[in-house]
N, C-alpha and C positions, 0 to 999 in steps of 0.2 A: 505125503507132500501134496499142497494146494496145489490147483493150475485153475488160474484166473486170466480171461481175457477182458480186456480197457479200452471201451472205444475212446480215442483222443480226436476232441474235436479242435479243427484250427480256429487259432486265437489270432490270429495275424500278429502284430510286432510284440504281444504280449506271451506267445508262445502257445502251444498247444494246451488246452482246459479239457479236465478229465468231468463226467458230469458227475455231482455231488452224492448221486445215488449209488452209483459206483464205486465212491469212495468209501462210502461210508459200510458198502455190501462187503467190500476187500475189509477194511478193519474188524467186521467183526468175524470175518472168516478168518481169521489170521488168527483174532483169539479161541474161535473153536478148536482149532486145527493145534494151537500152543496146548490149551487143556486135554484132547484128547491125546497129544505125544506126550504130556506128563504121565496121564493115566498108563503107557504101556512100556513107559523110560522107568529105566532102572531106581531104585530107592536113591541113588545119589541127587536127582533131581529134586530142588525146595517146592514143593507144591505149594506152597503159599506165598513163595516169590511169582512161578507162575498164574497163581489166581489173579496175584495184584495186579501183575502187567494185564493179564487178560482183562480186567478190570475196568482199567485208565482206558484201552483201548475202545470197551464196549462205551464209556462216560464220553469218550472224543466222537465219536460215533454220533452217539445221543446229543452231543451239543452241537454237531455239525447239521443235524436234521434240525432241530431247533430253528438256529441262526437259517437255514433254508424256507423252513416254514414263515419267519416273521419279514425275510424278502418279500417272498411272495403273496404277504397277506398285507405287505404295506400298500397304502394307499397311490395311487397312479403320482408321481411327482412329490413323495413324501418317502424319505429313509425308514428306514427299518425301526431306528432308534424314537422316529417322530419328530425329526430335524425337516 
């Protein structure tokens, strides 16, 4: 079993924000941790349900650094999107 600690920063009336790098550090540990409990779980377990989920997780992951990167490589007073 994982144990991960989150530092929560305050958002004030939007609630506490967890930072992006964190998030994204928990997702893909969550699919390590799913793949290697496959590897030592009994034949009952679908490995190839666990891959996919591991998957989706590493792909959310990778889109979430994405979307981070093109914040912060937008222009001063310019969206991400280039709005």
């Amino acid at each position: 079993m994982i144990q991960v600690t989150i530092p929560l920063i305050p958002g004030g009336q939007s609630g506490p924000l967890i930072p992006a790098e964190q998030v994204t550090a928990l997702l893909r540990t969550i699919a390590v941790d799913w793949l290697r409990s496959a590897d030592a779980a009994d034949p009952a377990v679908d490995r190839e349900t666990v891959d996919s989920l591991a998957g989706v997780l590493d792909e959310l992951a990778d889109s979430i650094d994405v979307e981070c990167i093109a914040f912060a490589s937008a222009p001063e007073g310019q969206a991400p999107d280039g709005e």
